[in-house]
Steps between C-alpha positions, in 0.01 A plus 500: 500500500511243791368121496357318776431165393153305595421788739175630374252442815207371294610314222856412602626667180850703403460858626714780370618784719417888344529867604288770321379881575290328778759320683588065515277283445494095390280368203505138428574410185259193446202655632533858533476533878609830610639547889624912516755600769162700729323226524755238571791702602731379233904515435704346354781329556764645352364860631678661776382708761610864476464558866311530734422845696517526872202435692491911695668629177730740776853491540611511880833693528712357797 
């Protein structure tokens, strides 16, 4: 579990960082606001990418 201090959009609150069956998401510990990673787009920042695939997803020999 991850902490992000006073970073809870409505009430300025403590908001912990959580993974479940559903994916990431942030709920605010004070009030209970919930932001989840499809409608915000969340990571965190301690994730790392694991890559990113090419854009025609074709290798070109030389």
């Amino acid at each position: 579990m991850m902490l992000y201090l006073k970073a809870c959009p409505r009430c300025r609150g403590d908001v912990k960082y959580e993974r479940d069956v559903y994916g990431p998401y942030l709920e605010c510990l004070q009030c209970g606001f919930l932001l989840s990673s499809k409608s915000e787009g969340i990571t965190a920042s301690s994730e790392k990418s694991t890559g990113e695939k090419a854009a025609s997803g074709t290798v070109k020999a030389a």
